[in-house]
N, C-alpha and C positions, 0 to 999 in steps of 0.2 A: 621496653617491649610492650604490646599492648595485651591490653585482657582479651581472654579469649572464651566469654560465655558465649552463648548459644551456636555450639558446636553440633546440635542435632536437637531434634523436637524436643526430650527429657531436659536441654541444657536451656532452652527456650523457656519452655515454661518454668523453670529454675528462674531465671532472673528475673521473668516478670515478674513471681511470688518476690521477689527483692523490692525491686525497684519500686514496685507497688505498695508493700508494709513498709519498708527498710525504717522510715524514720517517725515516729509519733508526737505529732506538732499539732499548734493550732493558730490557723493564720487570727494574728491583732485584726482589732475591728476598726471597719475605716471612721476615723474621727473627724467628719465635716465642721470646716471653720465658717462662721456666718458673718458674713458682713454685717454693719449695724445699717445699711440702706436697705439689705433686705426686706422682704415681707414676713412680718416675724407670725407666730403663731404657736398654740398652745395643742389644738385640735384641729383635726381636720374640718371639722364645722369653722373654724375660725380662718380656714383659705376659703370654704364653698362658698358662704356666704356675703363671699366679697363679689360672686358674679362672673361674668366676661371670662378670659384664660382661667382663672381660678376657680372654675364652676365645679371640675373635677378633682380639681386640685389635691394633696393630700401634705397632712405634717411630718416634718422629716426634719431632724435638729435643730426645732424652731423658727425651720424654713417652707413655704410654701413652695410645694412643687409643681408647676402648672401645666395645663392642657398642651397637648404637642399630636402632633402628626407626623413629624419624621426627627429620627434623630437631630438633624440640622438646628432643627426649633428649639431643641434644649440647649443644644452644646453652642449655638450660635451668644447666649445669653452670658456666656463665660463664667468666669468664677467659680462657684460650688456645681455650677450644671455643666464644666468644659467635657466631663469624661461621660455623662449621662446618656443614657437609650431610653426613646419612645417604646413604651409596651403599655396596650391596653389606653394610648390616648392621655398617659400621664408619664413625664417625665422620671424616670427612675434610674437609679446608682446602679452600674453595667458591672453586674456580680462578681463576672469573671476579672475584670481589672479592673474596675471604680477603684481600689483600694489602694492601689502604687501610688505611692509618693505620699499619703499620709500612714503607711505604715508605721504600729509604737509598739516598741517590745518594754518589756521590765527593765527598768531601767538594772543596771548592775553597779553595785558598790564598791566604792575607792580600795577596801582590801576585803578580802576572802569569806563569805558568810559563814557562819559557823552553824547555819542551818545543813541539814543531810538531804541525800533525794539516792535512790537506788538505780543503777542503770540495768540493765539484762541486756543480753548480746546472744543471738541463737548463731552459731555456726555451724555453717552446713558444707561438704565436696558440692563444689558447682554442678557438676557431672552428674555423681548419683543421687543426690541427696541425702548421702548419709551424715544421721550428724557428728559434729569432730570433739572428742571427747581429748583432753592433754594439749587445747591449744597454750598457747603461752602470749600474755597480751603485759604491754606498761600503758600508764596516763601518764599523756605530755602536755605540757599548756600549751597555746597555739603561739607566744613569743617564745618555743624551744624546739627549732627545727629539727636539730639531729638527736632530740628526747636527751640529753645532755645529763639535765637533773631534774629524773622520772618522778610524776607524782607519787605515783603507784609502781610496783615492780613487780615481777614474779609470778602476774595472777596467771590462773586456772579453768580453762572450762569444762564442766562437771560430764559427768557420765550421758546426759544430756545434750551437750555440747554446748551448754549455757554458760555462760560469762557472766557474774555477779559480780559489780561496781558500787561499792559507795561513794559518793563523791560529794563535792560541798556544794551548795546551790548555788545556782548560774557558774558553773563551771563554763568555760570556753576552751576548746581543744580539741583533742584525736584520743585515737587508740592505735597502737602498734600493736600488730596482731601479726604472728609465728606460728607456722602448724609445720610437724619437722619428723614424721612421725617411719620408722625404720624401713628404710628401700622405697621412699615419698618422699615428693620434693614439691612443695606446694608454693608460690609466689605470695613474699610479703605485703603487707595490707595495710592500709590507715587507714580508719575512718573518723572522719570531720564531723562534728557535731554543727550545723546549721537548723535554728537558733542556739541559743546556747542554752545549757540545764536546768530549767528552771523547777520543773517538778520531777517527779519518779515520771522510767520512759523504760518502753521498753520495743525493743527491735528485732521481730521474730526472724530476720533469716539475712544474715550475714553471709553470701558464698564465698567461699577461697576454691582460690584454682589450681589445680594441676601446671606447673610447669608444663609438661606436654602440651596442654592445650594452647600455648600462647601464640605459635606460628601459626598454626592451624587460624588463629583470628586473621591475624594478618593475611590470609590466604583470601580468606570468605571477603575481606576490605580492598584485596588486591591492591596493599601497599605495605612497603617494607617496613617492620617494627625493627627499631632501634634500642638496641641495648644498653643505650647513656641517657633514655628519654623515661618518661613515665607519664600512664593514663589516668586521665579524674574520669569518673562512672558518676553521672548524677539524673537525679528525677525533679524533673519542673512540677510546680506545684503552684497552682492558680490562686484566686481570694479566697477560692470556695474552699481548698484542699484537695481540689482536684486535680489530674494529672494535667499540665499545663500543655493546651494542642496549640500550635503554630508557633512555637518560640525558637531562638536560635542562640548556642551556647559558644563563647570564645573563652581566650585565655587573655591575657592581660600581653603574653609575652610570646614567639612562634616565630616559626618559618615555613618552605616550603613542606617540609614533613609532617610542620603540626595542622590536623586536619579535624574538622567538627563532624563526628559521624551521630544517626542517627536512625531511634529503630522505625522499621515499618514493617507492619505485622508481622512483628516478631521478630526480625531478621533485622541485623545491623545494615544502613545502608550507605555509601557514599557519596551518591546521588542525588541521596534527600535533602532539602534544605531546610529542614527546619522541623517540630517533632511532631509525631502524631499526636491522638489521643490519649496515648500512655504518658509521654511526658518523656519518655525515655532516649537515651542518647549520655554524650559524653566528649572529651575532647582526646582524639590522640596523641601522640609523639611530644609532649609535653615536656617545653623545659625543664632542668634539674630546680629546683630553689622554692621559692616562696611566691605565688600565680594565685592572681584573683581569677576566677573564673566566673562568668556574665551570663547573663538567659536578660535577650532580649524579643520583643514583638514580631515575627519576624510582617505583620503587616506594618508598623509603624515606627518600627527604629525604637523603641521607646525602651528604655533600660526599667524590667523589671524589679530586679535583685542583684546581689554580689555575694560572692563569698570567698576568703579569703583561703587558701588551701595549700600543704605541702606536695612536690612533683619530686619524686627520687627513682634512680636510673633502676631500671626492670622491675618498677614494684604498680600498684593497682591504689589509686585513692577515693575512697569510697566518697560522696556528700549528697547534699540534696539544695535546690536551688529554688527561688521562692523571694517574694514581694516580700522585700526588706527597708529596714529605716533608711531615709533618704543619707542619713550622717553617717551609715555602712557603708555606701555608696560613694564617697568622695574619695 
């Protein structure tokens, strides 16, 4: 079945506040490789005063970066300048995606760090915004699909509706999350950790939904939700951290039912092809199993990121999607 936020203005601005915080990351810094033909340099005075294109030149990973007029003149040079934008008459690293493809996260070790990191989890009714105090959540690693043999078991979220995790650093995995609470019938939840744990995190506003509200989506998408499929919810997220505008999200696996939707101002759209300024969007009717889900350009075909994620019949899988290591990727 698919999710069914933004049911009315309150359920709008509900998800944005999600989709928006949900996850506390920090995009790797892009690592420019130099060729040893290059034009090497220490200081900016060490490109200017070479003259001719290097007059304005600036130092940038011991590479001169030279004068330009149109994008073309940077990227035309290839190599460290194929992804570069003219601003200001000097070739520069294009904020927004310079960074794909040399993305580097922390590397993670052969077995299980014995370092700590604390996660918090706010959970909220998508609807009212109240928050949900007695959810019920396990840790799963992301090789244990049906959470088999749970890291974690039993946990609680507090009077708050917070959810307190200790977990071992660079954890990679989900949360199964349960809110069951007398004469409520709420849809079950995972949420996907993309990157994986590397410090304390914390995620102010988890929504779970109402069972009621799930047709209701389906209604607003003007397409049938299937109750053998399951939806991934996710937010693009650019070099900068910011919500990624123009990108387009698949599933690895689909048919005619599975469909890439997409919000526009505020409202989910089926028409849209690709996301706005939020970043926001999602895939529906999602195979049952184990689906990579993709955020690519939607101007240049170009594969931003991957993330690896569980789809299960009438449940909601939370993640977030973002310039990732090229070796994620394959």
């Amino acid at each position: 079945m698919l999710f069914s936020g933004w049911l009315r203005g309150r359920a709008q601005r509900l998800i944005g506040r999600f989709l928006l915080a949900t996850v506390a990351w920090s995009v790797a810094g892009c690592s420019v490789l130099v060729d040893s033909g290059r034009q090497q340099c220490a200081t900016d005075g060490d490109c200017q005063k070479r003259g001719g294109v290097f007059a304005k030149a600036l130092c940038a990973n011991s590479v001169c970066i030279p004068e330009c007029a149109t994008d073309g003149d940077c990227q035309k040079r290839g190599g460290v300048f194929a992804k570069m934008l003219c601003a200001n008459s000097v070739c520069i690293t294009d904020p927004k995606w310079g960074c794909v493809g040399s993305v580097v996260w922390p590397m993670v070790p052969p077995i299980a760090s014995q370092e700590k990191v604390t996660v918090k989890l706010t959970l909220s009714d998508l609807l009212s915004g109240d928050l949900l105090a007695g959810a019920t959540a396990r840790v799963c690693g992301k090789l244990d699909p049906k959470c088999d043999n749970p890291i974690q078991s039993d946990l609680r979220s507090d009077n708050d509706g917070v959810l307190t995790v200790t977990l071992n650093k660079y954890f990679d995995g989900y949360f199964e999350i349960k809110y069951s609470p007398p004469g409520a019938f709420y849809v079950d939840t995972m949420y996907f950790f993309n990157p994986p744990v590397d410090a304390d995190r914390v995620i102010p506003f988890i929504p779970l939904v109402p069972a009621a509200a799930l047709e209701v989506f389906g209604e607003q998408l003007k397409m049938k939700p299937l109750p053998d499929r399951g939806t991934v919810i996710g937010l693009g997220y650019d070099c900068q951290g910011n919500g990624a505008e123009g990108v387009q999200y698949s599933s690895d696996e689909g048919d005619d039912f599975t469909t890439a939707f997409y919000m526009v101002a505020g409202s989910p759209r089926l028409d849209a092809t690709k996301t706005d300024k939020s970043g926001q969007g999602g895939v529906a009717n999602v195979p049952v199993g184990a689906r990579l889900i993709s955020g690519r350009r939607a101007d240049t075909n170009e594969l931003i990121g991957t993330v690896s994620v569980q789809s299960r019949a009438s449940q909601i899988t939370y993640t977030s999607i973002l310039p990732t290591p090229l070796s994620s990727q394959e």
